[in-house]
N, C-alpha and C positions, 0 to 999 in steps of 0.2 A: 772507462776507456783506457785502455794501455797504450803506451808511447814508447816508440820504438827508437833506441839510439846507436846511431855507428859511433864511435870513438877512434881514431889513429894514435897509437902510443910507442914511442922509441926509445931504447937505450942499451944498454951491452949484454947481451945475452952468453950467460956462462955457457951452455947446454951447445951453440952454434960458434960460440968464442970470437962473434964480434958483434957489430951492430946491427939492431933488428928493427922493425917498422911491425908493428901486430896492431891487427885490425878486431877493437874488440865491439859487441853485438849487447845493448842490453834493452833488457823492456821492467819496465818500474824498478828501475835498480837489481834487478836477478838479471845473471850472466846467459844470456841466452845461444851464443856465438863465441871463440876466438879461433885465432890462427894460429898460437903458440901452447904451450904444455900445461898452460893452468888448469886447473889448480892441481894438477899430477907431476909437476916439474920437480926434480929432488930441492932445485935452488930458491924456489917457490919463498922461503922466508927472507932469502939478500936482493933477490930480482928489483930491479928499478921496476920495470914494468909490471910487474905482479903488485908492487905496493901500488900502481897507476889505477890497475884495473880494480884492487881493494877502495879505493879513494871512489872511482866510478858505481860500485855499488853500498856504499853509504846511504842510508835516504837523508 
């Protein structure tokens, strides 16, 4: 049975150059959903929120 999760994750988005709110979508730890540029963002390696949604798909 797969379990589906919303996550809200916030912090300074280089890409929009302030602060952002991304709503990210997972099901058994694989990214199924976001709102923001992952994992295609150039900043994708300094992003706060990118290390967020990395941390969200850990098993």
């Amino acid at each position: 049975m797969s379990v589906e999760q919303e996550s809200f994750l916030s912090g300074y988005c280089r890409c929009m150059d302030g602060s952002r709110m991304v709503a990210v979508v997972t099901e058994d730890h694989t990214l199924t959903e976001t709102d923001c540029g992952y994992p295609d963002c150039p900043y994708t390696n300094e992003c706060v929120i990118a290390a967020g949604i990395r941390e969200l798909l850990k098993p």
